[in-house]
KENUSE-565439 format. One line per 2 residues: number of its first residue (from 1); their letters; for each residue x, y, z of C-alpha. Coordinates in pm, 1 decimal. Each point is the difference from the previous one (the first is absolute). Layout:
N
NUM	a	X/Y/Z  ...
# end
This chain:
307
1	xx	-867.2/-1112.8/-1763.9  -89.7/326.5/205.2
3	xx	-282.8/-44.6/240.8  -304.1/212.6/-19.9
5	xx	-65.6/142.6/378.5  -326.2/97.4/-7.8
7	xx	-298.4/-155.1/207.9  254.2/-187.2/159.5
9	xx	2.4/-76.4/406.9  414.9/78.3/88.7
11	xx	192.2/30.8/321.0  229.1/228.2/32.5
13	xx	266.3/-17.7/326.5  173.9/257.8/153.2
15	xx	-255.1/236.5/-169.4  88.4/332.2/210.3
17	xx	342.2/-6.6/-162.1  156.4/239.6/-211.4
19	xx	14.3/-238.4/-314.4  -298.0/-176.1/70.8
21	xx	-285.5/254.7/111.9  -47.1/187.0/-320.3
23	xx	-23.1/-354.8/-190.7  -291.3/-104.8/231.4
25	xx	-155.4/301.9/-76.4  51.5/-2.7/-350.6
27	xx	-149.4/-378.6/22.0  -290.8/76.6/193.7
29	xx	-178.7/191.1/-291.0  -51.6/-306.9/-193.5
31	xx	39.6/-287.0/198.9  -72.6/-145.2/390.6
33	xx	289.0/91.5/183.1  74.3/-107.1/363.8
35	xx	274.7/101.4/200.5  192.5/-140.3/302.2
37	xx	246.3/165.0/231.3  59.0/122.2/377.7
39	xx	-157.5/288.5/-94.3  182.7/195.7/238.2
41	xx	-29.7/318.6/-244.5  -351.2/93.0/59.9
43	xx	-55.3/275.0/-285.4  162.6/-285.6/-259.3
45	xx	-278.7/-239.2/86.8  -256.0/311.4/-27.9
47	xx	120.1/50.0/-276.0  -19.5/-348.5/-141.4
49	xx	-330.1/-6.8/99.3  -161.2/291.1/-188.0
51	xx	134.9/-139.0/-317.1  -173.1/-344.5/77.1
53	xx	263.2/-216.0/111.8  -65.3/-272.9/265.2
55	xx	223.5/39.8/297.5  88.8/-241.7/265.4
57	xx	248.5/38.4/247.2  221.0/-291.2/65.2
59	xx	339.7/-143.2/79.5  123.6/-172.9/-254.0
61	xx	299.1/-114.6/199.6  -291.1/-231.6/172.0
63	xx	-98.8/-186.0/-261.8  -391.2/82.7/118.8
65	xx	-203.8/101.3/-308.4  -284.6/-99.7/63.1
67	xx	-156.1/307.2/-14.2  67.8/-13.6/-356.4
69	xx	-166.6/-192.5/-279.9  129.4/-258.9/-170.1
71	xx	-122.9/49.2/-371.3  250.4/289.3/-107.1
73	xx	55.1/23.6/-396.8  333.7/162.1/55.3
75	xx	192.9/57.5/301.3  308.9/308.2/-44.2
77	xx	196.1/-77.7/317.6  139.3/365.8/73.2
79	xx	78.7/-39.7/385.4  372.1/12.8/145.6
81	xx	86.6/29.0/359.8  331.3/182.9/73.5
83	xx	87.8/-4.4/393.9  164.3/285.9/137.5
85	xx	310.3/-183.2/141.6  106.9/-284.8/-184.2
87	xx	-221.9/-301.1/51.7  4.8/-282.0/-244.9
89	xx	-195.7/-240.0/208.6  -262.6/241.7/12.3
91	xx	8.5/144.0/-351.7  55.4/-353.5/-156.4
93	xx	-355.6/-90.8/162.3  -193.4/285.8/-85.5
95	xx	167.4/10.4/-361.2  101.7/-342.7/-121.7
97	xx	-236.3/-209.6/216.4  -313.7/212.5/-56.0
99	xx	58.3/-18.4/-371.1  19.0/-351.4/33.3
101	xx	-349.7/-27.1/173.9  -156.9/263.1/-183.6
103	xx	55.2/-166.9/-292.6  -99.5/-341.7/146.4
105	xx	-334.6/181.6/116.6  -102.8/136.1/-358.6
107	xx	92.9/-324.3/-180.6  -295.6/44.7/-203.5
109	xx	107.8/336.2/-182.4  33.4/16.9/-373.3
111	xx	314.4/190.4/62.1  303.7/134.2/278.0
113	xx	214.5/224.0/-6.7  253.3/77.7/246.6
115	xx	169.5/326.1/-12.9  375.0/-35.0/132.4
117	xx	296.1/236.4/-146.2  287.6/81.7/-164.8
119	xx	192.9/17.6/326.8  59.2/-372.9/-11.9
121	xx	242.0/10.3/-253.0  344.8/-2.8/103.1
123	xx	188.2/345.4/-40.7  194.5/46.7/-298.7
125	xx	78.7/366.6/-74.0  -180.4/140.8/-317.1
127	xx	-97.5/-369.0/-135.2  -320.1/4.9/-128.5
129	xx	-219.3/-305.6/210.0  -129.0/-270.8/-221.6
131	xx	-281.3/-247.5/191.4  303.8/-267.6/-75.7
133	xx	248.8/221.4/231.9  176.1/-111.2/270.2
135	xx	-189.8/76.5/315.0  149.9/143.4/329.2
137	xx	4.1/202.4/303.3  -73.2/337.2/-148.6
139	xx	-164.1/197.1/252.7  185.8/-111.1/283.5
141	xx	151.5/369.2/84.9  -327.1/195.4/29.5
143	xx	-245.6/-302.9/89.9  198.0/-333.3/131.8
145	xx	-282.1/-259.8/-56.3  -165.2/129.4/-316.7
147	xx	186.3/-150.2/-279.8  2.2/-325.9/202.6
149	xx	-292.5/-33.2/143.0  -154.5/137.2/-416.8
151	xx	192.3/-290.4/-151.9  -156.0/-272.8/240.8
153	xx	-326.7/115.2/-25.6  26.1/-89.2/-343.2
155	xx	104.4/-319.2/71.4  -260.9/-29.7/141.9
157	xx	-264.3/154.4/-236.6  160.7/-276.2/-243.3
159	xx	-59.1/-278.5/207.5  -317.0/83.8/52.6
161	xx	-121.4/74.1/-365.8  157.7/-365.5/-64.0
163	xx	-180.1/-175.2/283.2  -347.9/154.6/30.6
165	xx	5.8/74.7/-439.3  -49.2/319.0/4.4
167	xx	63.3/207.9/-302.9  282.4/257.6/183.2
169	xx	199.9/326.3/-115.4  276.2/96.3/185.2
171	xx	21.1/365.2/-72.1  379.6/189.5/89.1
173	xx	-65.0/375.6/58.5  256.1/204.4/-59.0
175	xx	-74.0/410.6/63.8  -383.9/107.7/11.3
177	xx	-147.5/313.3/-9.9  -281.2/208.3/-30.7
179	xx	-263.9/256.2/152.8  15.5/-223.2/311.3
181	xx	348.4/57.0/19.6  322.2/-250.7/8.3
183	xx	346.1/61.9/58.6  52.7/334.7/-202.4
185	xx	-261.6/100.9/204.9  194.6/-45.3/320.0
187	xx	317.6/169.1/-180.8  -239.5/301.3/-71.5
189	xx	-93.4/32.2/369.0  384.0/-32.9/113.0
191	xx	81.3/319.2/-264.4  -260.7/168.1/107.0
193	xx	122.9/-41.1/410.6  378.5/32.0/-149.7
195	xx	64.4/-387.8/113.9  305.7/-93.9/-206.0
197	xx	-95.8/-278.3/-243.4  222.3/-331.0/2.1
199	xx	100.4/-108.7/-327.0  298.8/-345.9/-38.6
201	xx	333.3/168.0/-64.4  4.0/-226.1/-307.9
203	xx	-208.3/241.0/-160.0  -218.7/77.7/-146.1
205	xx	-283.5/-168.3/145.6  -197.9/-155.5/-252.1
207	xx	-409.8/-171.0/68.6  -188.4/-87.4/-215.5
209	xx	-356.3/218.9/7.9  -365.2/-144.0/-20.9
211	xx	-264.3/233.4/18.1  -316.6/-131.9/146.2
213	xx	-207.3/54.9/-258.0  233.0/-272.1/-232.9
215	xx	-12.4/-210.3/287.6  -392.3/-37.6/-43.6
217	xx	32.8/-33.6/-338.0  244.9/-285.0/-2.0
219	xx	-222.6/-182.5/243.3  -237.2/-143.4/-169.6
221	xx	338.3/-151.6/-216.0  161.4/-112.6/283.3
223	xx	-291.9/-196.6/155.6  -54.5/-173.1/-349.8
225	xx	356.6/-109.1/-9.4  -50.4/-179.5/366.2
227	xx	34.1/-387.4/-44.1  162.0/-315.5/226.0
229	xx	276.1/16.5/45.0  -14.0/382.2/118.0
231	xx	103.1/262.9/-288.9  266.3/264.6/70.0
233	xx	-5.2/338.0/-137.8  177.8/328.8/64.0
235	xx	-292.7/254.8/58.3  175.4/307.0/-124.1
237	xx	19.2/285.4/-292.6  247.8/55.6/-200.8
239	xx	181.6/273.0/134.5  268.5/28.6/198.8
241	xx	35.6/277.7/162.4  255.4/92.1/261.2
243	xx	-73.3/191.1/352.9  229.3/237.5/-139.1
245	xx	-221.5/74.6/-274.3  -354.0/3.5/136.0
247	xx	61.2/223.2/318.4  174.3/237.1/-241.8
249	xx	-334.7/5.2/-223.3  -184.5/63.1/334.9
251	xx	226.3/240.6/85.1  -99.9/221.4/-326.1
253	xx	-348.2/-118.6/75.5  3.0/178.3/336.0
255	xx	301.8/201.9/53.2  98.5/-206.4/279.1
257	xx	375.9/-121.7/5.8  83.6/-347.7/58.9
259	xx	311.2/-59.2/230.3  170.9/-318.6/-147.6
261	xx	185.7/-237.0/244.7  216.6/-298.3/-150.9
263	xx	57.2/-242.3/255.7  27.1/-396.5/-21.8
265	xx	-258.2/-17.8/280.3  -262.2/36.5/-239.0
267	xx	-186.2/-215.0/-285.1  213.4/-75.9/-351.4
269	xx	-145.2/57.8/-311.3  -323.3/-256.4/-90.5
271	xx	-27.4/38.1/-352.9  -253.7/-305.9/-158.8
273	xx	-51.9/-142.9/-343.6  -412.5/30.1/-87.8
275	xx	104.1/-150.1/-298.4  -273.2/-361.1/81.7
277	xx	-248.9/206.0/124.8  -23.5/205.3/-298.6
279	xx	19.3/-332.7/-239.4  -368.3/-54.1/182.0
281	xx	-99.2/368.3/-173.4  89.6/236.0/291.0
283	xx	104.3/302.6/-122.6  49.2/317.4/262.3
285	xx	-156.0/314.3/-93.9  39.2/230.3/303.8
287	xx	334.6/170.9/-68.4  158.8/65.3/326.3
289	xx	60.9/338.5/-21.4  -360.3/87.3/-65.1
291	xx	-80.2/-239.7/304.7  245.7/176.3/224.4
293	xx	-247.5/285.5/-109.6  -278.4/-173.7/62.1
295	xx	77.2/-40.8/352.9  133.5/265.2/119.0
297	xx	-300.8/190.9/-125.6  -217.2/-324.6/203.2
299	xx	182.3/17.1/313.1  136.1/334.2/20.7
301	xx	-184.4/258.3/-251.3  129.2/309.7/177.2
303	xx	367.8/-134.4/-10.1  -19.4/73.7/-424.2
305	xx	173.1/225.8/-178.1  -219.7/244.5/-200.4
307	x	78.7/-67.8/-386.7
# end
């Protein structure tokens, strides 16, 4: 059954992040919202603040939260550490381990859900990703310890939920987007600077879109469906769209030409089935060409085409 978030106390990690700010902001108007991070963005935390949310700066690589309460309703685990140069002592601690602990920590919450991704699946051309696929070393050509280190932090997510019986949702993102950007976004600045785009030469190059509004919406679902052993669930739309397509609708958005470049040093298609998440009642209503709109016209009103 879909949880009601309102008058609720959550944590939210990693809440300066492109997926997760404008959810702790959304959550903030109805419910006691605290967020941890490094904080190292300074106008993020501002930010934050003025909307009411609770920040605390921390490591969570350290397992030290005790600046944080223990009596969390729901905790939405949103952090991921990337290193710049490959690193998968470091990122396996301050990914898999601090899950681990975190979830140890706030062993008391009614629910947990752990955000990992679609990039754990194993490539497979234009298959469309069931939670039942075969999982794999996706992003290993643009980011050598994601997929790995993604997959063993929900390992350890599960073993956690099991041991410490906490109701857990592990949650695989596959292609957000919104007004606080995502990765169309970034394709929109490299048109605009005439950066050619990379796109798999097994093309086209098919994700599958979530706008963040649907993501909020399907929250509440998601964190009802949580239970021991951990629940898995695609977090996706419906669409799948290809880069092909959606740089071609910003290009008669804004005029601006995208310069295509297939390569195999680049990302395969990561199409996903939403199929479970909408047997919980999820059904996506931002349609992504009006989101593409919508953020443009967020992030870059004067880019716009008159119409």
């Amino acid at each position: 059954m879909p949880l009601e978030l309102r008058d609720a106390k959550i944590l939210v990690t990693g809440p300066t992040g492109q997926v997760a700010l404008p959810l702790a902001l959304s959550l903030a108007r109805d419910n006691q919202v605290w967020g941890v991070a490094r904080f190292s963005d300074a106008k993020a935390r501002t930010r934050l603040e003025g909307a009411g949310v609770k920040c605390v700066a921390a490591d969570l690589a350290t397992g030290d939260f005790s600046a944080l309460p223990r009596d969390f309703d729901f905790v939405l685990n949103f952090a991921v550490v990337r290193s710049a140069t490959p690193d998968f002592d470091g990122d396996l601690r301050a990914n898999a381990e601090a899950a681990g602990l975190l979830l140890s920590y706030c062993r008391r919450a009614r629910a947990f859900l752990h955000c990992s991704t679609t990039g754990v699946y194993q490539a497979d051309g234009h298959n469309v990703f069931r939670e039942d696929s075969p999982l794999g070393d996706n992003h290993r050509v643009m980011a050598p310890t994601y997929s790995i280190v993604k997959i063993a932090t929900e390992a350890v997510v599960r073993y956690a939920a099991r041991e410490f019986g906490v109701p857990t949702v592990i949650a695989r993102l596959d292609t957000p987007y919104g007004d606080n950007g995502g990765w169309p976004w970034y394709h929109l600045l490299m048109m605009r600077g005439g950066v050619p785009i990379p796109v798999h030469v097994d093309r086209p190059s098919q994700y599958t879109l979530i706008h963040e509004d649907d993501m909020l919406a399907s929250l509440p679902l998601l964190l009802g469906a949580a239970s021991v052993p951990a629940a898995i669930f695609n977090w996706c739309g419906v669409e799948h769209v290809s880069i092909e397509d959606w740089t071609a609708w910003l290009g008669e958005l804004t005029g601006l030409e995208a310069k295509l470049a297939p390569t195999q040093a680049t990302l395969e298609s990561v199409m996903a089935d939403s199929s479970k998440l909408r047997k919980l009642g999820f059904e996506p209503r931002v349609h992504w060409r009006d989101g593409f709109r919508r953020m443009v016209a967020a992030r870059a009103p004067e880019l716009l085409r008159a119409r």
